[in-house]
C-alpha positions as CSV (number, residue, x, y, z in Angstrom):
1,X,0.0,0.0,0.0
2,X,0.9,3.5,-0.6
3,X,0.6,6.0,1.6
4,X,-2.4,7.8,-0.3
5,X,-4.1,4.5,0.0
6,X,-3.0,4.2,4.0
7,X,-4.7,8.1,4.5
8,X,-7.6,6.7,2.4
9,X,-8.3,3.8,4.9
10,X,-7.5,6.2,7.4
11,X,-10.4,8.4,7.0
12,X,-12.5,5.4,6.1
13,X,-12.0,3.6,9.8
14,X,-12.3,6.9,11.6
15,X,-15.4,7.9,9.3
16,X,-17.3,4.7,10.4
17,X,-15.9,4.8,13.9
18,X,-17.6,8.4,14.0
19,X,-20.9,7.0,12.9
20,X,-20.9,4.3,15.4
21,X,-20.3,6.6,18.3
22,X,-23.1,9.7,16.7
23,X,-25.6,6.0,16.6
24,X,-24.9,5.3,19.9
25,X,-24.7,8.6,21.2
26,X,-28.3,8.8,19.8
27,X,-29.0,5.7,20.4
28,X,-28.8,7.0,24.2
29,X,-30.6,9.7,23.9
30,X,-33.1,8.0,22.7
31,X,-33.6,5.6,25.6
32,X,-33.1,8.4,28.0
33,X,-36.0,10.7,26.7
34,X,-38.3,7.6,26.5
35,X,-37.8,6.5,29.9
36,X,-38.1,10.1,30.9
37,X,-41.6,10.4,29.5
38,X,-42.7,6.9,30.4
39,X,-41.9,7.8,33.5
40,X,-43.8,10.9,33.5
41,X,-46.9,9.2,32.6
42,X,-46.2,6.1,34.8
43,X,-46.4,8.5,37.5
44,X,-49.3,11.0,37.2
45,X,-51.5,7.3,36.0
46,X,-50.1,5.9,39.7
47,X,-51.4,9.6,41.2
48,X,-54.4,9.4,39.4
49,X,-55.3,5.6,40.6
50,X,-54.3,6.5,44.2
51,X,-56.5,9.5,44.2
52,X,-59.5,6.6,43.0
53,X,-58.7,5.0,45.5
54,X,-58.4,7.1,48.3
55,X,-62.3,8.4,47.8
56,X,-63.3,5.3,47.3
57,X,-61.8,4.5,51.0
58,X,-63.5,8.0,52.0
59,X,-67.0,7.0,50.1
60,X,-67.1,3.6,51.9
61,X,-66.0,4.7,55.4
62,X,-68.6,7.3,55.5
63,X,-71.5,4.5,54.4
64,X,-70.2,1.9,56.8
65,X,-70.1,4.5,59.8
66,X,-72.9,5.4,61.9
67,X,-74.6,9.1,61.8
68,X,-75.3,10.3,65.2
69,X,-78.3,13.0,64.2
């Protein structure tokens, strides 16, 4: 090999070593933003399901309690 041939496979190696780290790179920030808004509505669903449940708790404690009038 020559050495224009040696810069050529160079730039080739270091071209597709580039790529692979821009893919993972977004590869990365991918996962991360999708976790981030899975997360975000994991979360308000759990808040929303607890607040079900909590008046459900207040609805049947006030039918299953006496009234003193």
């Amino acid at each position: 090999m020559d050495d224009q041939e040696d810069a050529d496979l160079s730039r080739l190696v270091e071209g597709l070593l580039l790529d692979v780290f821009l893919a993972d790179e977004v590869a990365r920030t991918s996962a991360f933003a999708f976790g981030l808004v899975y997360g975000s509505i994991k979360l308000s669903y759990l808040r929303t399901k607890a607040k079900s449940h909590k008046k459900a708790d207040a609805k049947e404690s006030s039918r299953s309690s006496p009234s003193f009038n």
